[in-house]
DSSP file (Angstrom, degrees, kcal/mol; ACC not computed):
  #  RESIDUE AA STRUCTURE BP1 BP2  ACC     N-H-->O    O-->H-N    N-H-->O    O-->H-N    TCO  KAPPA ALPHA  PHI   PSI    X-CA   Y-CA   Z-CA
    1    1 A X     >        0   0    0      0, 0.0     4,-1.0     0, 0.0     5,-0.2   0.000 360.0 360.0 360.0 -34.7   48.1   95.9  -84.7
    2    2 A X  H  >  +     0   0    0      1,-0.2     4,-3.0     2,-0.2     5,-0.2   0.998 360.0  63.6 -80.4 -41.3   45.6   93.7  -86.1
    3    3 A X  H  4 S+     0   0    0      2,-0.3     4,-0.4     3,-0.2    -1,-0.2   0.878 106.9  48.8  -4.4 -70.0   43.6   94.8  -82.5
    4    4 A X  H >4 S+     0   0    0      2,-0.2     3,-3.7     1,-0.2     4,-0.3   0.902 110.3  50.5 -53.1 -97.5   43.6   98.6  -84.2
    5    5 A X  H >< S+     0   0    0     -4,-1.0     3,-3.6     1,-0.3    -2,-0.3   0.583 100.6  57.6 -23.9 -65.6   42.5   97.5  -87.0
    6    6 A X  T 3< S+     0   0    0     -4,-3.0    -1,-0.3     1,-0.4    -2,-0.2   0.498 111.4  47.4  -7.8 -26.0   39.6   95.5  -85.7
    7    7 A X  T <  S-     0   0    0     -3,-3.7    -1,-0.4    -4,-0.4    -2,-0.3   0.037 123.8-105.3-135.8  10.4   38.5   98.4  -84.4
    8    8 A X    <   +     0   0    0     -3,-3.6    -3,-0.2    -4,-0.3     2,-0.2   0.472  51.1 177.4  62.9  14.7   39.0  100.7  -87.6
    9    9 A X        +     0   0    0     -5,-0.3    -1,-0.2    -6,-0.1    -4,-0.2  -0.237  14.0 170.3 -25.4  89.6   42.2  102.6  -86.3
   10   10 A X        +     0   0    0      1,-0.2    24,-1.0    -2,-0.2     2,-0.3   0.819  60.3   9.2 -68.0 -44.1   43.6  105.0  -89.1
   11   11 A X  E     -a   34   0A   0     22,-0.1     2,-0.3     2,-0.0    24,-0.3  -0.968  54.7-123.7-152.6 157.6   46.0  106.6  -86.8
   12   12 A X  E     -a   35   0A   0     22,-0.7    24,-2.2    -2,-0.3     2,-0.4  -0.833   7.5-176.4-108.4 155.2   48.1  107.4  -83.9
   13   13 A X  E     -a   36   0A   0     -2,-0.3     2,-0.4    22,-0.2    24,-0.2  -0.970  26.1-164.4 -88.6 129.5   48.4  110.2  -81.9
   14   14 A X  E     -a   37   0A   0     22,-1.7    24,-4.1    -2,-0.4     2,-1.0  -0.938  29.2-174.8-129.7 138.7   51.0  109.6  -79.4
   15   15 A X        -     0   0    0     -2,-0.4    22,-0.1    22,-0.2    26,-0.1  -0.721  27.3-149.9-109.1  80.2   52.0  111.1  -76.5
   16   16 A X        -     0   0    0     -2,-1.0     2,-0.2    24,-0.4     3,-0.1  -0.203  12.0-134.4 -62.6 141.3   55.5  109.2  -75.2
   17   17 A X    >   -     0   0    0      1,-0.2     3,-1.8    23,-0.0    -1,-0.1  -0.275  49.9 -78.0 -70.3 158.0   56.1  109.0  -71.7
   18   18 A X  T 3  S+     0   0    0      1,-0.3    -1,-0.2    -2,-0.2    24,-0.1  -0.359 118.5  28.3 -74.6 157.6   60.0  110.0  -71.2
   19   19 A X  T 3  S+     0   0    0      1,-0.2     2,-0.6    -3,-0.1    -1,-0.3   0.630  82.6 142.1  49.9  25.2   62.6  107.0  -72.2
   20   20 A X    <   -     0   0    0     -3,-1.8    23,-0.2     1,-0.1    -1,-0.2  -0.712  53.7 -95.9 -95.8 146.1   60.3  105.4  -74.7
   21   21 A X    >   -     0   0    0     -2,-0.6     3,-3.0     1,-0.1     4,-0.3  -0.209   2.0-131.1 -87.7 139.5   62.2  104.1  -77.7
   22   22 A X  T 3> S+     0   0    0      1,-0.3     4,-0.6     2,-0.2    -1,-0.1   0.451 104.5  59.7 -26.8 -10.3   62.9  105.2  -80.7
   23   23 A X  H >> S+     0   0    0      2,-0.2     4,-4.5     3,-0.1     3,-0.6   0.873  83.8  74.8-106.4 -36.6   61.7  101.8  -82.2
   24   24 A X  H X> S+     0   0    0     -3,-3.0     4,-2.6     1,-0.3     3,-1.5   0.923 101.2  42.3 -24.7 -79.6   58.6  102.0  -81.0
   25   25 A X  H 3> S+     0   0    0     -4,-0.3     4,-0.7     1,-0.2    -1,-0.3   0.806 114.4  53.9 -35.2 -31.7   58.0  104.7  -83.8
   26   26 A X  H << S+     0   0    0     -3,-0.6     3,-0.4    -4,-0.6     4,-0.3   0.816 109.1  48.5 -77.1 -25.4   60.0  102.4  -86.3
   27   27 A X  H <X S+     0   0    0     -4,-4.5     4,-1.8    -3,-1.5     3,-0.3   0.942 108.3  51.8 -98.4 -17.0   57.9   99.5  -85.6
   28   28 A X  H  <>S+     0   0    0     -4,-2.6     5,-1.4    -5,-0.5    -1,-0.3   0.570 110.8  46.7 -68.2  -5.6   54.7  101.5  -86.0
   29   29 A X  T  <5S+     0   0    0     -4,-0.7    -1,-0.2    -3,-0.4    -2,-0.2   0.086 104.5  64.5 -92.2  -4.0   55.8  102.8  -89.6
   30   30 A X  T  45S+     0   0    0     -3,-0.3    -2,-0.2    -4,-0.3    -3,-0.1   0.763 105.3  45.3 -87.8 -35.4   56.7   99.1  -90.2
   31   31 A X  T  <5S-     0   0    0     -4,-1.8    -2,-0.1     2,-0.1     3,-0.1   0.371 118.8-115.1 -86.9  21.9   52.8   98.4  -89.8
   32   32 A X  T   5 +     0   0    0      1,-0.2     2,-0.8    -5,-0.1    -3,-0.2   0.727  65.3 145.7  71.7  28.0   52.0  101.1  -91.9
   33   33 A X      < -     0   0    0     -5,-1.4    -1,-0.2   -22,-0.1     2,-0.2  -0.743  46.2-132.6 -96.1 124.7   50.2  103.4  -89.3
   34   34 A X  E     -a   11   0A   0    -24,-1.0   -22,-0.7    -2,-0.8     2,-0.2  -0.700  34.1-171.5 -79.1 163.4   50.6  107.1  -89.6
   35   35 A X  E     -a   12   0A   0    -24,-0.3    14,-0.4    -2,-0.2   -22,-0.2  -0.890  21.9-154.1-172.2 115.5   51.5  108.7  -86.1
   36   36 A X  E     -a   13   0A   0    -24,-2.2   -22,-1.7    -2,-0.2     2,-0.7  -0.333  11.3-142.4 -87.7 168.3   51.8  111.5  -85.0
   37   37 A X  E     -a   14   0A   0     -2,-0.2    14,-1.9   -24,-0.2     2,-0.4  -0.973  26.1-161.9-139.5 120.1   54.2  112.4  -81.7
   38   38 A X  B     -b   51   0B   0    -24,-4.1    14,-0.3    -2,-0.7   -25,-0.0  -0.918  55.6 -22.0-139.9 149.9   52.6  115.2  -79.3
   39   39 A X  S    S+     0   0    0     12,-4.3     2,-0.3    -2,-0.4    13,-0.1   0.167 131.2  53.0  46.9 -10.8   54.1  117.2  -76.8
   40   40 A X  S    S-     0   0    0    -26,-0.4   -24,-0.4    11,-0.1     2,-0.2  -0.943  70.1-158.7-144.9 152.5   56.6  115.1  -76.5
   41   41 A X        -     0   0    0     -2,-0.3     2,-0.3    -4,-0.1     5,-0.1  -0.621  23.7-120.2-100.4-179.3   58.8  113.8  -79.1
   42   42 A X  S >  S+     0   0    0     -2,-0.2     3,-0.5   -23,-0.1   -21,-0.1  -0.842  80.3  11.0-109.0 149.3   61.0  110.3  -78.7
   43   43 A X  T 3  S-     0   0    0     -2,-0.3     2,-0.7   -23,-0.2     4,-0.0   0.436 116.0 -60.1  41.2 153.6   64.9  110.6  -79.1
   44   44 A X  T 3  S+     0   0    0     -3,-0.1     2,-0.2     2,-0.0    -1,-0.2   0.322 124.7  20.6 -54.0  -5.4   66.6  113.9  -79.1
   45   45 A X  S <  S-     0   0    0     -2,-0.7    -3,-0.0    -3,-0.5     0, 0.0  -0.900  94.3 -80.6-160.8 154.6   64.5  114.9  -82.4
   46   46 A X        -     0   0    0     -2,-0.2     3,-0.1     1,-0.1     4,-0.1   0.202  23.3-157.3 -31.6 146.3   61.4  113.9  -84.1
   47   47 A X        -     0   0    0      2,-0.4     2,-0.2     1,-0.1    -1,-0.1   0.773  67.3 -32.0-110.3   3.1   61.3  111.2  -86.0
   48   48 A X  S    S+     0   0    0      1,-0.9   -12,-0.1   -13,-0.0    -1,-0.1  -0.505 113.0  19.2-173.8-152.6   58.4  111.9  -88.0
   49   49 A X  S    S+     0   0    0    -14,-0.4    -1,-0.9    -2,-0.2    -2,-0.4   0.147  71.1 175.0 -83.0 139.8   54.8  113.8  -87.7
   50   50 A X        +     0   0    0     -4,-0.1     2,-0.3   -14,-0.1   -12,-0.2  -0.857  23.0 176.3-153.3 146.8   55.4  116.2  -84.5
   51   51 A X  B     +b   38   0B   0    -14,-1.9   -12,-4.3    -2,-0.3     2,-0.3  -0.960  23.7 147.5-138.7 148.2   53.2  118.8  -83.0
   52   52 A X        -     0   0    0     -2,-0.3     2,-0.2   -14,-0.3    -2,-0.1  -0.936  49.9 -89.9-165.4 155.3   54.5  120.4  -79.8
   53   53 A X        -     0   0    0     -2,-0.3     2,-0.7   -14,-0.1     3,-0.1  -0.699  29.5-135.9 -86.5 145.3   54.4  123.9  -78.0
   54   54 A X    >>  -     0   0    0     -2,-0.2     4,-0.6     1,-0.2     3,-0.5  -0.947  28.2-177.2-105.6  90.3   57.2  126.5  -78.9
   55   55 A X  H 3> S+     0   0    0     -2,-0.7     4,-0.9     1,-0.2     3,-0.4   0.838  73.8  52.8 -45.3 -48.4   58.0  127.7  -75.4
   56   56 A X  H 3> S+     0   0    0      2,-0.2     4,-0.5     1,-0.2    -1,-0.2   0.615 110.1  43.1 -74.7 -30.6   60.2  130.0  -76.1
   57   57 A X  H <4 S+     0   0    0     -3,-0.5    -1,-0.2     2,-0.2    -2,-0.2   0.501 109.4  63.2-107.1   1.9   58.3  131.8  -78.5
   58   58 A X  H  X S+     0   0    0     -4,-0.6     4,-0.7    -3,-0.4    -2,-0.2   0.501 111.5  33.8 -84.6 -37.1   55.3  131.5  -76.1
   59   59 A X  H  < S+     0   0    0     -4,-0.9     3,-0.2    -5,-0.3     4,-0.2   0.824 110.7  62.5-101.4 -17.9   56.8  133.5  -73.3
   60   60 A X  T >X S+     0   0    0     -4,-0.5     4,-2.2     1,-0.2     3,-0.8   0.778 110.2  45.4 -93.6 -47.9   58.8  135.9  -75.7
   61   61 A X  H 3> S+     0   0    0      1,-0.2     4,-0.9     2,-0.2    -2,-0.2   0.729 113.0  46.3 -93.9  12.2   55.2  137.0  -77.0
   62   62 A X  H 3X S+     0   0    0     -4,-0.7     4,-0.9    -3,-0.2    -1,-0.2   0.296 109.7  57.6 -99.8  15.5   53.5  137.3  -73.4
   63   63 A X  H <> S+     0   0    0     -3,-0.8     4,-2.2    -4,-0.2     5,-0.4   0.659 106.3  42.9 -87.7 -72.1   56.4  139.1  -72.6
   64   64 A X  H  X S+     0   0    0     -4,-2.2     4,-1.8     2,-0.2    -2,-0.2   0.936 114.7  60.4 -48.2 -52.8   55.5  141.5  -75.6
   65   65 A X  H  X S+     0   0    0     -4,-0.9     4,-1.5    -5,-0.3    -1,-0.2   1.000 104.2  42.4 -25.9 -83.1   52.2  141.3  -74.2
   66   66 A X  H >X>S+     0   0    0     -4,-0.9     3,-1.4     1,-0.2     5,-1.4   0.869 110.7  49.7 -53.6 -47.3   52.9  142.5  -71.3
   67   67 A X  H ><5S+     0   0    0     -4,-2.2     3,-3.8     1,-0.2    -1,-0.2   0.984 107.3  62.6 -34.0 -65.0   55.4  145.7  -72.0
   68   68 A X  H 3<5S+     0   0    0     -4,-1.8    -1,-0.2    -5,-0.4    -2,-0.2   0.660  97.0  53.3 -57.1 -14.3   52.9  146.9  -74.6
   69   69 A X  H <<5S-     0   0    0     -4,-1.5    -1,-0.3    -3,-1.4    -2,-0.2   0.391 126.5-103.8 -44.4 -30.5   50.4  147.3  -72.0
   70   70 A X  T <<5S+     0   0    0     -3,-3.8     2,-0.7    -4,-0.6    -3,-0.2   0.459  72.7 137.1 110.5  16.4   52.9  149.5  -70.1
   71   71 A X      < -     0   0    0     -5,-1.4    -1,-0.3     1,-0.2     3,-0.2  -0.673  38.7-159.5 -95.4 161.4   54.4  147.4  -67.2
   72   72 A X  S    S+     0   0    0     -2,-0.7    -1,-0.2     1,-0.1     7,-0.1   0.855  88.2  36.1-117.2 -46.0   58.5  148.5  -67.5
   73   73 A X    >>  +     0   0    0      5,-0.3     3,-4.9     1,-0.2     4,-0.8  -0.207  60.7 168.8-127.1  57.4   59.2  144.9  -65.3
   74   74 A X  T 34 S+     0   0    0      1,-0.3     3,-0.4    -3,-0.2    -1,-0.2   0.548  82.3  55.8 -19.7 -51.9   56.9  141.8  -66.2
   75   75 A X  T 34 S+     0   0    0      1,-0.3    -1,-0.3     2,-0.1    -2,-0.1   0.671 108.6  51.7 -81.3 -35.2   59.2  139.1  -64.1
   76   76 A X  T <4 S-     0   0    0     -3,-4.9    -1,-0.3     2,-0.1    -2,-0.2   0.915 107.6-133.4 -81.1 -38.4   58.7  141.7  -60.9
   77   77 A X  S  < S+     0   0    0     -4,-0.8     2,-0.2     1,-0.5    -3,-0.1   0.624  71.5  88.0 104.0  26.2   54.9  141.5  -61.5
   78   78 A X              0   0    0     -5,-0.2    -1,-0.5     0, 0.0    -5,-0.3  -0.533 360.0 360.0-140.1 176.1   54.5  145.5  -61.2
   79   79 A X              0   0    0     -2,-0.2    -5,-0.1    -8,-0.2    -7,-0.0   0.268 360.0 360.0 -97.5 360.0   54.6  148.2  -63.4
């Protein structure tokens, strides 16, 4: 921490690697660093600041895309 500082650090973005723990975020809100968690969050929900892609609502509208254009089976790749 004092390292960040040194260096004028305001904030994190962080992008956890899969299985990093949930204290990690607790112990960075114990030094008083905002952080953000992006693309992936830690434990099964956020715990705090998240930004992330909505997949689901990302493919539901190139999906929409594509029909409104006229192709009758997007997934076949044809019209």
């Amino acid at each position: 921490m004092a390292r960040m500082r040194e260096h004028r650090v305001d904030a994190l973005l962080l992008c956890p690697a899969e299985e990093t723990p949930a204290s990690l975020i607790e112990t960075i809100a114990d030094w008083g660093m905002p952080c953000i968690e992006v693309m992936r969050h830690v434990g099964p929900s956020p715990l705090g600041d998240y930004v992330g892609a909505d997949l689901r609502a990302g493919v539901a509208n190139a999906v929409r895309h594509l029909i409104a254009l006229g192709h009758r089976h997007p997934a076949r790749g044809n019209r």
